[in-house]
N, C-alpha and C positions, 0 to 999 in steps of 0.2 A: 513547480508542480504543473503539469500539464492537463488537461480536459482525457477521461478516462472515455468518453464518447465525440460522437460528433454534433451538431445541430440537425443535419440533414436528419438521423435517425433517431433522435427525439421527435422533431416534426412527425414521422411516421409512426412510428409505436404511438403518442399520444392519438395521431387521426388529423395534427393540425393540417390544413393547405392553404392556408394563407401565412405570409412572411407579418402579418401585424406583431405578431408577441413574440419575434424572433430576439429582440434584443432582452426581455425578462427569459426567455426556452436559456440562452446562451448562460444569461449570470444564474440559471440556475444547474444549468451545467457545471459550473466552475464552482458552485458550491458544495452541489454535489459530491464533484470529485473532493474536493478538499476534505470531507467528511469524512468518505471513503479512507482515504489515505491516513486521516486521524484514528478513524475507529481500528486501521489494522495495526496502526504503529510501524509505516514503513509505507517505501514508494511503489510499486507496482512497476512504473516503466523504467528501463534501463538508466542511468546515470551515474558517475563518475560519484565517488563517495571517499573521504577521510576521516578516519577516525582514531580517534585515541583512546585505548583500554586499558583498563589496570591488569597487570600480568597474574593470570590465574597458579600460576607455579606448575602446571602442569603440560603437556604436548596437543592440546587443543584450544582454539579460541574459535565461539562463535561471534558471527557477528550483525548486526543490527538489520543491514539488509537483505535479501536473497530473494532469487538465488544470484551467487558470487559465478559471474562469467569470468573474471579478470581479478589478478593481482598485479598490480605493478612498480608497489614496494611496498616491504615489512621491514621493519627499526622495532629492536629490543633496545631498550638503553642506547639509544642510539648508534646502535649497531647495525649498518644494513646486513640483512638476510636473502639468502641466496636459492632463486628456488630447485626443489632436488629435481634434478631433469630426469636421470632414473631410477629404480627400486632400489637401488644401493648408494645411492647418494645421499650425503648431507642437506640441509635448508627443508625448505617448506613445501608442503605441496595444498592443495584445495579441494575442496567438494564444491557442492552448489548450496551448504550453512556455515560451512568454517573452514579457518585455516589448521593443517595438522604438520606439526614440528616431526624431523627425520634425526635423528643423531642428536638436536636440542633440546631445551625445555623452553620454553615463555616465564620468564626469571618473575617471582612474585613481587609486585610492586604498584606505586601509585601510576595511572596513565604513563607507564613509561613503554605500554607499546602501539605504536604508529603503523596504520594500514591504508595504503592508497589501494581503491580497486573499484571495479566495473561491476552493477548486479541489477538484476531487475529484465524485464521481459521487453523482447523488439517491439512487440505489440501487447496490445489489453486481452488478458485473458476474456472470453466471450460470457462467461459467467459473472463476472466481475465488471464487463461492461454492461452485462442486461439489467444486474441490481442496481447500475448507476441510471439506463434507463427506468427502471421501476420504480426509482426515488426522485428522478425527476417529475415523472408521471405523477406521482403521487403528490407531490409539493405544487403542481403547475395547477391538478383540478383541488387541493385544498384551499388553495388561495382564497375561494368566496366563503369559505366556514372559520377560518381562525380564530380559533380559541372558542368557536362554540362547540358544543357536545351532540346536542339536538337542534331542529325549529320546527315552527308548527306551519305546515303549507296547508290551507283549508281543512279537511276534518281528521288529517292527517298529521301524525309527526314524522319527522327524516332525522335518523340518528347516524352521527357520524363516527367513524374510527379515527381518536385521536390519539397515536402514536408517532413515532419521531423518524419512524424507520419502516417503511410496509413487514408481515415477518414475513414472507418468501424473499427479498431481498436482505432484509436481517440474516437469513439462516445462512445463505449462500456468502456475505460476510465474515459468518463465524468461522465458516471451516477455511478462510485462508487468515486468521489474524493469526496475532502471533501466540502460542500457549503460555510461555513464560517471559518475563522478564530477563532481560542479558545485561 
């Protein structure tokens, strides 16, 4: 899984200009993202994906990641499948959430069908990178409050927000995870 931003532009969004806490900025980078990619149930950047599904018996299968740039083998029963190259052709063809059977079905069965393919984005969408910048920002200045709610600075109290996730990067979150389970 790759870093959904960079360090340079942590440094800036947070205001840091000193390199001292560049090595905690970086492993909060990387947890960050890994969060990210948990919360949405799927990878964001491009990469090479296999997978095995149980055949739905009908001429659609979606699949895990997206969007699908590439197929570059389908097995029914170990059967390779052939992709339809025009509108009247046999095999499969793709969108950017599933693959769609031409003249076949996808035979109903346990993991008996096999998908090599390519999905995911050349780069980080910019909404997707800012919340990952926003959740770093956010974990880098909570760091001196953890686990406290409030404290008392002279005749004052300083109450804090302890949540796990800022919501404006929450929200921007929700609308790319996934709706359903596949």
């Amino acid at each position: 899984m790759a870093d959904l931003t960079e360090l340079a532009k942590a440094r800036e969004w947070i205001g840091v200009k000193t390199e001292v806490d560049d090595s905690m900025l970086a492993r909060l980078i990387t947890a960050a993202s890994a969060f990210i990619a948990s919360f949405l149930s799927r990878s964001i950047l491009s990469a090479s994906y296999v997978e095995y599904r149980d055949g739905p018996g009908g001429y659609t299968l979606s699949l895990l990641n997206y969007p699908i740039t590439a197929v570059s083998a389908l097995e029914i029963n170990g059967v390779a499948m052939a992709l339809a190259t025009g509108t009247v052709n046999y095999g499969y063809q793709f969108n950017d959430r599933q693959i769609v059977m031409r003249g076949y079905k996808f035979s109903r069965g346990i993991r008996n069908v096999k998908v090599s393919y390519t999905a995911g984005y050349a780069a980080v969408p910019l909404d997707i990178e800012q919340a990952c910048l926003e959740l770093v920002a956010y974990k880098y200045r909570s760091r001196d409050w953890v686990g406290q709610a409030s404290k008392n600075v002279g005749a004052e109290t300083v109450s804090f927000v302890t949540k796990e996730i800022p919501d404006n990067a929450l929200g921007t979150l929700k609308r790319w995870s996934r709706v359903a389970a596949i």
